[in-house]
mmJSON file of the N, C-alpha and C atoms, coordinates in Angstrom:
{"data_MODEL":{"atom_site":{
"group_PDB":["ATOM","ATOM","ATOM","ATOM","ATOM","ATOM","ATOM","ATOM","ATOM","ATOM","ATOM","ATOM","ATOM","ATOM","ATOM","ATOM","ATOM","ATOM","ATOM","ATOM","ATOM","ATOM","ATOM","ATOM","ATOM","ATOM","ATOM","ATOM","ATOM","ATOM","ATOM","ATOM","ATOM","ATOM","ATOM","ATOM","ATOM","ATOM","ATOM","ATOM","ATOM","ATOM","ATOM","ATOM","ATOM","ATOM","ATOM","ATOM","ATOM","ATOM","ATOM","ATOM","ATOM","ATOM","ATOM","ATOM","ATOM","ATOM","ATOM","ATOM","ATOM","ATOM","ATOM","ATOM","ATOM","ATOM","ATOM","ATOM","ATOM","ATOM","ATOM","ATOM","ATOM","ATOM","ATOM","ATOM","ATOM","ATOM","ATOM","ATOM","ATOM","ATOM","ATOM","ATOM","ATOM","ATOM","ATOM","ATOM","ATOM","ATOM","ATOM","ATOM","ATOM","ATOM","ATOM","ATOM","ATOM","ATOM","ATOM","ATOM","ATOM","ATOM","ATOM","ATOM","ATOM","ATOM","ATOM","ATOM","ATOM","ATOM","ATOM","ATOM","ATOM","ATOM","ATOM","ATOM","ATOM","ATOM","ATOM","ATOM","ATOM","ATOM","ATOM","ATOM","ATOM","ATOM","ATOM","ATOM","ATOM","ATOM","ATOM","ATOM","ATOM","ATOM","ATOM","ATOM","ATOM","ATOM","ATOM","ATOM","ATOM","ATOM","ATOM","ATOM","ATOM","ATOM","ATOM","ATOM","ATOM","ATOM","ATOM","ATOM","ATOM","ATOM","ATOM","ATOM","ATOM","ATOM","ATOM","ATOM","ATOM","ATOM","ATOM","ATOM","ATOM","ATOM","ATOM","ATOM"],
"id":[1,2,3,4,5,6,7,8,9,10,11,12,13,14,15,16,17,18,19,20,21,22,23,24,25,26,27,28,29,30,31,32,33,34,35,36,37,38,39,40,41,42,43,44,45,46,47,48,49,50,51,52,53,54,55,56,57,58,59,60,61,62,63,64,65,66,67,68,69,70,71,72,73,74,75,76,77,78,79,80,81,82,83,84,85,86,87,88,89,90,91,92,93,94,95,96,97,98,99,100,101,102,103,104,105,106,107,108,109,110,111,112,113,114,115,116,117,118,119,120,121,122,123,124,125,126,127,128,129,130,131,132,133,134,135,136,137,138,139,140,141,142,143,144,145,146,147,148,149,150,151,152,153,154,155,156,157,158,159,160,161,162,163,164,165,166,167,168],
"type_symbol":["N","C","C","N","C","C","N","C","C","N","C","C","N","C","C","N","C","C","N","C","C","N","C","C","N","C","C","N","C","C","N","C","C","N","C","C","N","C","C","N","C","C","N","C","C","N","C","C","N","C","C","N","C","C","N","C","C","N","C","C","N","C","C","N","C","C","N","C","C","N","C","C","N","C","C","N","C","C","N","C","C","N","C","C","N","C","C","N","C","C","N","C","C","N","C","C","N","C","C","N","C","C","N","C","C","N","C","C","N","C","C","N","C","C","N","C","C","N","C","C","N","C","C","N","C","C","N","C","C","N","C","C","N","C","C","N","C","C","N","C","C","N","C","C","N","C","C","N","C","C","N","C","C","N","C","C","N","C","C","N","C","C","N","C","C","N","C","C"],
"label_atom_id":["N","CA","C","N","CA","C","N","CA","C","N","CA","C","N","CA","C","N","CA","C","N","CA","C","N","CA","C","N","CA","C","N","CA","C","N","CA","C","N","CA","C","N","CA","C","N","CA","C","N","CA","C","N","CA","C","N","CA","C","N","CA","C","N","CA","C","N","CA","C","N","CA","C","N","CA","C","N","CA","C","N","CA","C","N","CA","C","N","CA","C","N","CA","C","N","CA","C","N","CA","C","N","CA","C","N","CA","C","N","CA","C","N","CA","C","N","CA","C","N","CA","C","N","CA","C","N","CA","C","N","CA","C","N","CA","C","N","CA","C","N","CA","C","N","CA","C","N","CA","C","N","CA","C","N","CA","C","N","CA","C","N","CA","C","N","CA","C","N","CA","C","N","CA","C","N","CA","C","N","CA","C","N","CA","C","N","CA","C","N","CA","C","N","CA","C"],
"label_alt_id":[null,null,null,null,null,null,null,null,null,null,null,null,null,null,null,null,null,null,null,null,null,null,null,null,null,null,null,null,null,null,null,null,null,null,null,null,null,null,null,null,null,null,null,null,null,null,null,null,null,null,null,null,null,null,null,null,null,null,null,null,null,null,null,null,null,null,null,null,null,null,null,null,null,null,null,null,null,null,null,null,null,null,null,null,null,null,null,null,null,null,null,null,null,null,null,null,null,null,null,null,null,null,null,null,null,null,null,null,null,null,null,null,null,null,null,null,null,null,null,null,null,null,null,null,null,null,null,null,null,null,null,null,null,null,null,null,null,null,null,null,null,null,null,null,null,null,null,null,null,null,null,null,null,null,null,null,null,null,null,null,null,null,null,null,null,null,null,null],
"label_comp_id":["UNK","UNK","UNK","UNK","UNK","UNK","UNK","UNK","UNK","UNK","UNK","UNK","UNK","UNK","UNK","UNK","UNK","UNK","UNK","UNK","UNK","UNK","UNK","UNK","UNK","UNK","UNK","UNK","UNK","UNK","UNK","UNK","UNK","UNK","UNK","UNK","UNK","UNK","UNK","UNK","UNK","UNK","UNK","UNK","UNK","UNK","UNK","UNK","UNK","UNK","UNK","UNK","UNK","UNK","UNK","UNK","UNK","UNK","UNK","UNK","UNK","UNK","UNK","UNK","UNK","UNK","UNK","UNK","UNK","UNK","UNK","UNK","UNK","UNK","UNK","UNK","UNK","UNK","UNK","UNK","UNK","UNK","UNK","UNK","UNK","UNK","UNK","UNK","UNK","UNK","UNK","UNK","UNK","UNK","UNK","UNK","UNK","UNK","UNK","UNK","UNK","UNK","UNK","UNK","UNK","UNK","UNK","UNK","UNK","UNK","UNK","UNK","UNK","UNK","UNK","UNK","UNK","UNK","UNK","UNK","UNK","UNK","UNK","UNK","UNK","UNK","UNK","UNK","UNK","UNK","UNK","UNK","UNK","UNK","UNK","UNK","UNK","UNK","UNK","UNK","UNK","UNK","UNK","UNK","UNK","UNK","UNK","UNK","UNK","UNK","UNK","UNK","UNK","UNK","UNK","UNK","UNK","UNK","UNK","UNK","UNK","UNK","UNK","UNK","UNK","UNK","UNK","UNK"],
"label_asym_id":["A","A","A","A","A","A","A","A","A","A","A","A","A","A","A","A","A","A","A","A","A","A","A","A","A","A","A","A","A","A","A","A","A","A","A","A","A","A","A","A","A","A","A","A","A","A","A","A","A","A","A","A","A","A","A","A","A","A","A","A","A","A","A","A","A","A","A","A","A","A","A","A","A","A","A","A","A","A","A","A","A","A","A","A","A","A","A","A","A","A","A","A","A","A","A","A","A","A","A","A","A","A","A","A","A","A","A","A","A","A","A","A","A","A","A","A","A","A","A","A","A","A","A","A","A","A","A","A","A","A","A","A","A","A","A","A","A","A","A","A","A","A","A","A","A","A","A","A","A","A","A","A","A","A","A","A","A","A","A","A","A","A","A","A","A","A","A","A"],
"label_entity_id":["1","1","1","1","1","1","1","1","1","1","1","1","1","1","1","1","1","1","1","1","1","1","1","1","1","1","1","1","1","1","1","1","1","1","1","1","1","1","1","1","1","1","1","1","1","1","1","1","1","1","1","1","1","1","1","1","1","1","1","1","1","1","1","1","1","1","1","1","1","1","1","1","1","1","1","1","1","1","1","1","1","1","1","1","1","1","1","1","1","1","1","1","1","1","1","1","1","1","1","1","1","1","1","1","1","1","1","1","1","1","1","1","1","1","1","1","1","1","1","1","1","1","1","1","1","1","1","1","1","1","1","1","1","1","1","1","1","1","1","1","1","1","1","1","1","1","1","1","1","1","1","1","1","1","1","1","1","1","1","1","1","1","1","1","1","1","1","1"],
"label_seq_id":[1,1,1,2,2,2,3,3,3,4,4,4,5,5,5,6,6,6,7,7,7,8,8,8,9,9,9,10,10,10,11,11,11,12,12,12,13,13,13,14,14,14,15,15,15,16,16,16,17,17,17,18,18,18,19,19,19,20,20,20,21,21,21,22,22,22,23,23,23,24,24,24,25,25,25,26,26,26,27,27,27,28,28,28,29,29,29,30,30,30,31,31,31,32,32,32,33,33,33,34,34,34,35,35,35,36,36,36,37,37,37,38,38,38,39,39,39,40,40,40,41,41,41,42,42,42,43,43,43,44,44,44,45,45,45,46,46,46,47,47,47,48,48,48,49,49,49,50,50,50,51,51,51,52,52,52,53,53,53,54,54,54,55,55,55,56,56,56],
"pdbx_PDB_ins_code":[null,null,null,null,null,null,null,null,null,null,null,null,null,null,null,null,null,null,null,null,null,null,null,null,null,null,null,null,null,null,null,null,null,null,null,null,null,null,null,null,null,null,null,null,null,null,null,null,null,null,null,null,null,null,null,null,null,null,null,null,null,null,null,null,null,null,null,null,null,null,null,null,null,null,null,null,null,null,null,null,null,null,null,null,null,null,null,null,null,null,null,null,null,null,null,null,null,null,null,null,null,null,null,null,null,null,null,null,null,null,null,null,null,null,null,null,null,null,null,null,null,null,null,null,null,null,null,null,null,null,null,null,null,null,null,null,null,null,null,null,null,null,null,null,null,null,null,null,null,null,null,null,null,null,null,null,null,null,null,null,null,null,null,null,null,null,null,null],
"Cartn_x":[-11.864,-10.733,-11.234,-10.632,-11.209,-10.116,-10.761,-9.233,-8.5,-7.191,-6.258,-6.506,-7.297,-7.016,-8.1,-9.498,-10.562,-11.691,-11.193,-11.947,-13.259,-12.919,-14.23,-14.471,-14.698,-14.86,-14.127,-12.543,-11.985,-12.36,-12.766,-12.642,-11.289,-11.196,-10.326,-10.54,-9.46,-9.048,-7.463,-8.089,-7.046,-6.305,-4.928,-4.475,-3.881,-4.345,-3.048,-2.625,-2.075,-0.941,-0.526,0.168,1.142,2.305,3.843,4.483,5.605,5.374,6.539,5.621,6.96,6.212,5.843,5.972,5.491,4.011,3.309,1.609,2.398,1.878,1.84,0.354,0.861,-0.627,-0.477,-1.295,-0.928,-1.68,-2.704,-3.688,-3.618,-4.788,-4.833,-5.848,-6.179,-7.232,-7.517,-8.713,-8.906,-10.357,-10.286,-11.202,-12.268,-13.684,-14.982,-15.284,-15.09,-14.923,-14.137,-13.007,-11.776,-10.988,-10.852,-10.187,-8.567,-8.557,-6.78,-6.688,-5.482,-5.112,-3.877,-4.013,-2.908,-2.903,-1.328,-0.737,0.329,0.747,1.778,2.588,3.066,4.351,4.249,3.197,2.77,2.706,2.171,1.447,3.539,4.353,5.106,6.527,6.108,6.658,6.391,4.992,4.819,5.574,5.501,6.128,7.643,8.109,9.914,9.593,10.42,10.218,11.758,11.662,12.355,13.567,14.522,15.373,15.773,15.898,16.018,17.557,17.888,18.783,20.224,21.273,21.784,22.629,22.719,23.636,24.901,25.766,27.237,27.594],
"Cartn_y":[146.235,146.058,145.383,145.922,145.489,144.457,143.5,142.141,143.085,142.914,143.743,142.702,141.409,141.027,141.412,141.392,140.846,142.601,143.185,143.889,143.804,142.481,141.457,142.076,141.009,141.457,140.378,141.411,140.629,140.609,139.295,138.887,138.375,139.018,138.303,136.957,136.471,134.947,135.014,133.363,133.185,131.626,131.805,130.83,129.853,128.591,127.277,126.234,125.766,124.591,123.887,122.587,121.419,121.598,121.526,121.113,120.264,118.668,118.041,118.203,118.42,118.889,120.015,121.186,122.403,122.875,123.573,124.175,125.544,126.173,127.796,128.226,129.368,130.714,131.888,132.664,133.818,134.427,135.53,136.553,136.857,137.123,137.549,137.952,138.065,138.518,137.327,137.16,135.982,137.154,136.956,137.422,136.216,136.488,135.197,135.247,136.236,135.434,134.486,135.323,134.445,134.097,133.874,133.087,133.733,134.937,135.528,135.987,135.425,135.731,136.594,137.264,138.808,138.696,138.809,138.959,139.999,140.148,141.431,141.128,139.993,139.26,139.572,138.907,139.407,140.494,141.485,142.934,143.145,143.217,143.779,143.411,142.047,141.619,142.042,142.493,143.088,144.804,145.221,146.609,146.676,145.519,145.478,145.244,146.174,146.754,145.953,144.676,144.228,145.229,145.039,145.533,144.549,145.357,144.25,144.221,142.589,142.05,142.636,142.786,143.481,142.461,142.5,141.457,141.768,141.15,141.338,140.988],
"Cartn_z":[1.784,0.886,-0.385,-1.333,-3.073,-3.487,-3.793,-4.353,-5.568,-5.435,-6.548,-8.023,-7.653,-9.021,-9.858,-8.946,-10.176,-8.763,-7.964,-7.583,-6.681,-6.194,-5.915,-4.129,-3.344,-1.664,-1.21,-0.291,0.722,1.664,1.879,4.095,4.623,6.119,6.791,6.758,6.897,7.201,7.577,8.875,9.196,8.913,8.276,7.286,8.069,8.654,9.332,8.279,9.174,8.172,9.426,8.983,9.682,8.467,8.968,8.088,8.933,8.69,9.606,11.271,11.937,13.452,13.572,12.736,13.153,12.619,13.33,13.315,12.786,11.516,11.2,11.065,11.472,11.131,11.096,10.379,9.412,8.8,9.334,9.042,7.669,6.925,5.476,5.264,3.809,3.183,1.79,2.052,0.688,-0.217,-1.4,-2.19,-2.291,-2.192,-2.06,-3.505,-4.597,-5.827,-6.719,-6.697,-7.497,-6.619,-5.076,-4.368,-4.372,-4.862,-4.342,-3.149,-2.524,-1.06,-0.971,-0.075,0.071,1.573,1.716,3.276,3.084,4.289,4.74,3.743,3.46,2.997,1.336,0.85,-0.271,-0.745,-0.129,-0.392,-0.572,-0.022,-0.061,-0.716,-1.202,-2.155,-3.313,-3.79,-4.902,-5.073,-4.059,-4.016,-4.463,-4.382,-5.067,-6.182,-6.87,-8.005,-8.577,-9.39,-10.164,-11.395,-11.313,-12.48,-13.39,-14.724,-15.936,-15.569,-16.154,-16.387,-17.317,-17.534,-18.563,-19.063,-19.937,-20.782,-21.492,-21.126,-21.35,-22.656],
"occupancy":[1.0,1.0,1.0,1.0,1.0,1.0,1.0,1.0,1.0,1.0,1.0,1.0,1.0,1.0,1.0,1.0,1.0,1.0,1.0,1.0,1.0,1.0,1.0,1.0,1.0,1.0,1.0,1.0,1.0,1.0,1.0,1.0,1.0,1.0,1.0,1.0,1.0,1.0,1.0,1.0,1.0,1.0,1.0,1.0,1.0,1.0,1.0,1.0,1.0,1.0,1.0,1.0,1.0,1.0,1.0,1.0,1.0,1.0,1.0,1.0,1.0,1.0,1.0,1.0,1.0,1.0,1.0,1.0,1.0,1.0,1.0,1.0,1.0,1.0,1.0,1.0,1.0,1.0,1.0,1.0,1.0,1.0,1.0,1.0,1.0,1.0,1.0,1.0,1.0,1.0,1.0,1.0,1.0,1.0,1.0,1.0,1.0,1.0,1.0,1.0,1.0,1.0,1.0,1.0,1.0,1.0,1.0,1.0,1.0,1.0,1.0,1.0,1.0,1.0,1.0,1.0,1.0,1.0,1.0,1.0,1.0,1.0,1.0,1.0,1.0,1.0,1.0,1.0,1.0,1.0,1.0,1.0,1.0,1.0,1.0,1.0,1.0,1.0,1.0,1.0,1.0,1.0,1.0,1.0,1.0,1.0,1.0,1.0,1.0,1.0,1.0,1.0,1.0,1.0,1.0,1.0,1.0,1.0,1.0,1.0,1.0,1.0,1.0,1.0,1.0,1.0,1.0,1.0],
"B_iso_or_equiv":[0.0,0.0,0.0,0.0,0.0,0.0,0.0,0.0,0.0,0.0,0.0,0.0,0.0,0.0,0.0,0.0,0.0,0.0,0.0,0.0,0.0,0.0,0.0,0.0,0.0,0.0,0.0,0.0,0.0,0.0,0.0,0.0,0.0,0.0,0.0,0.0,0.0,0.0,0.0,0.0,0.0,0.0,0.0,0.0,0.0,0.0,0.0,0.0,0.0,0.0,0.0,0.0,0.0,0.0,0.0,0.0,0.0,0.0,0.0,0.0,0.0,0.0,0.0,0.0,0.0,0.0,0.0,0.0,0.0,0.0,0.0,0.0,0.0,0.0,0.0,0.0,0.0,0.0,0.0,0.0,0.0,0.0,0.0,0.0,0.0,0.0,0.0,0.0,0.0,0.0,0.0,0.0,0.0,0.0,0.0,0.0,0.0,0.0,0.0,0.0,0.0,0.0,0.0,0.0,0.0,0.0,0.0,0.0,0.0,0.0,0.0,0.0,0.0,0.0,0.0,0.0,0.0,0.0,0.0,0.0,0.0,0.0,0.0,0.0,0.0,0.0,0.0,0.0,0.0,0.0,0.0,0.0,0.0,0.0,0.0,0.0,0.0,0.0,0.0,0.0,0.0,0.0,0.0,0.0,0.0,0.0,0.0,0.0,0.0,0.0,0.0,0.0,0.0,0.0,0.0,0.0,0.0,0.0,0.0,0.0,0.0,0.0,0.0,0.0,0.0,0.0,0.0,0.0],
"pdbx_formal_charge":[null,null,null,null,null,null,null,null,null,null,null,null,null,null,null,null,null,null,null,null,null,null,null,null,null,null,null,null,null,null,null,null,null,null,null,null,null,null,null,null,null,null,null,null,null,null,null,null,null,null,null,null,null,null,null,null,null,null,null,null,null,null,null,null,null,null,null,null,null,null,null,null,null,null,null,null,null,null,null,null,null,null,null,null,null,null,null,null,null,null,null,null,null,null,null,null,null,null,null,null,null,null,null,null,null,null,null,null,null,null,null,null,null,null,null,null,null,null,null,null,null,null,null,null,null,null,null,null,null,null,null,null,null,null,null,null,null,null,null,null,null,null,null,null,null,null,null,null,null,null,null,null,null,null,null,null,null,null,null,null,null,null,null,null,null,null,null,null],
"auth_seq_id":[1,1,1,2,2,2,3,3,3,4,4,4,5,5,5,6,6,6,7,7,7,8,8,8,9,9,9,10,10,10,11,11,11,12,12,12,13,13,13,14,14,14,15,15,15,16,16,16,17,17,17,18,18,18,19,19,19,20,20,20,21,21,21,22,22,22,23,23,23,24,24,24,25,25,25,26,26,26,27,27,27,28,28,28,29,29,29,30,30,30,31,31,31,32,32,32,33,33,33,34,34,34,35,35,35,36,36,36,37,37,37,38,38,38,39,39,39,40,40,40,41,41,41,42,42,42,43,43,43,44,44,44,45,45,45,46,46,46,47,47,47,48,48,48,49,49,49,50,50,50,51,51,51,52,52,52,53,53,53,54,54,54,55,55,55,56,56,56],
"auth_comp_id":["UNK","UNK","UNK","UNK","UNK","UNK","UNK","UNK","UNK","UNK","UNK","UNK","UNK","UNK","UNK","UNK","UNK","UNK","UNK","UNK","UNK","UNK","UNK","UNK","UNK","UNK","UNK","UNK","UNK","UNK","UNK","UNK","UNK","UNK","UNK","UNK","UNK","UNK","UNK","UNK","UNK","UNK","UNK","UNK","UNK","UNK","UNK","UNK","UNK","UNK","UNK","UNK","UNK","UNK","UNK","UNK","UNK","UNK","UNK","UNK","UNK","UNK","UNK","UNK","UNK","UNK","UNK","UNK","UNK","UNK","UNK","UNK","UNK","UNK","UNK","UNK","UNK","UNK","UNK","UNK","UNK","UNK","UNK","UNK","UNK","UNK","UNK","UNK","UNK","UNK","UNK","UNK","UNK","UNK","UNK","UNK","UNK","UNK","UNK","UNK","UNK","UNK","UNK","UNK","UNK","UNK","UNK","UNK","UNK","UNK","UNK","UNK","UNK","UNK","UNK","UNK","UNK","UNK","UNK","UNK","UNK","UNK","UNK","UNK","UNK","UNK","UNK","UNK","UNK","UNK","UNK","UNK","UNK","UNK","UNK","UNK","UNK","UNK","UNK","UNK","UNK","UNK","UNK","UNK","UNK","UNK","UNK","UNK","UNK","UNK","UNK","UNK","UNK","UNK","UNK","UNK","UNK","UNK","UNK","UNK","UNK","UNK","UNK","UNK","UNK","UNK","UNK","UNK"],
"auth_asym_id":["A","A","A","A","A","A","A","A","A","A","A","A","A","A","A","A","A","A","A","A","A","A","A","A","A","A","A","A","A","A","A","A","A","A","A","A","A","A","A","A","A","A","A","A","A","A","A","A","A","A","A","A","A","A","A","A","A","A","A","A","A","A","A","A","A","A","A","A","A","A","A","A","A","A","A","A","A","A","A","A","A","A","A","A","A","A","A","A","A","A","A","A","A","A","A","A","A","A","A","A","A","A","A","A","A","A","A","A","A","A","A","A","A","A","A","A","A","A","A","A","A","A","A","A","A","A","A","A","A","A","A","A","A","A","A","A","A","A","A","A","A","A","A","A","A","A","A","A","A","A","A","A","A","A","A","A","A","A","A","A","A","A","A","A","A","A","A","A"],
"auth_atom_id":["N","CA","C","N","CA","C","N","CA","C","N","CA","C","N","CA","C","N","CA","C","N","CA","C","N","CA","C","N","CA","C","N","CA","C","N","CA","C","N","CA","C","N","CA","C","N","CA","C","N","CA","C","N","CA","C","N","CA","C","N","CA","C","N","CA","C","N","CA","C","N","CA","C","N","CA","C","N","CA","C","N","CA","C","N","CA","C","N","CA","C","N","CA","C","N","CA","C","N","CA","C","N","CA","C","N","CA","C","N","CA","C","N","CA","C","N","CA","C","N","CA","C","N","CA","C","N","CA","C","N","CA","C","N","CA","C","N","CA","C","N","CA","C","N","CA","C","N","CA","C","N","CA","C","N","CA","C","N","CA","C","N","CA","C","N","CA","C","N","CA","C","N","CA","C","N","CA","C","N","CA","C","N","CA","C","N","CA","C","N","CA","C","N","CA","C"],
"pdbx_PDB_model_num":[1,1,1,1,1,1,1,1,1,1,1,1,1,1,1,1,1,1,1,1,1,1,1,1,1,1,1,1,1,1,1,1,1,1,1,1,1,1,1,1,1,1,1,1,1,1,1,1,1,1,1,1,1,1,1,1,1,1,1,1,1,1,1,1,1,1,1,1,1,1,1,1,1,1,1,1,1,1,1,1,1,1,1,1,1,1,1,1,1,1,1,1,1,1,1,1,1,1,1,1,1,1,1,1,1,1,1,1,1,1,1,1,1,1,1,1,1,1,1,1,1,1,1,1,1,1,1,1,1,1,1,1,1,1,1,1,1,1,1,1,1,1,1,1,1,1,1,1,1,1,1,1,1,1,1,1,1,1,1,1,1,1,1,1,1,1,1,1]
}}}
């Protein structure tokens, strides 16, 4: 996989956290040059395709 920002080399990684009492984790992709990370969540957040605003 090619990083969408800079074209670089993604590796898997896997992402944890503490927040409060709860442990999260959450498979991704990090780029080893410029450090952009892409998940399911992401990837498909970019795919909604925003509409302009209209003004009254």
């Amino acid at each position: 996989m090619n990083c969408p920002r800079c074209s670089g080399w993604m590796v898997h990684e896997n992402f944890y956290g503490l927040e409060d009492e709860y442990a999260w984790f959450y498979p991704g992709w990090r780029c080893v040059y410029c450090g952009e990370i892409v998940d399911k969540v992401i990837l498909s957040n970019r795919k909604v395709v925003s509409r302009p605003h209209r003004r009254s």
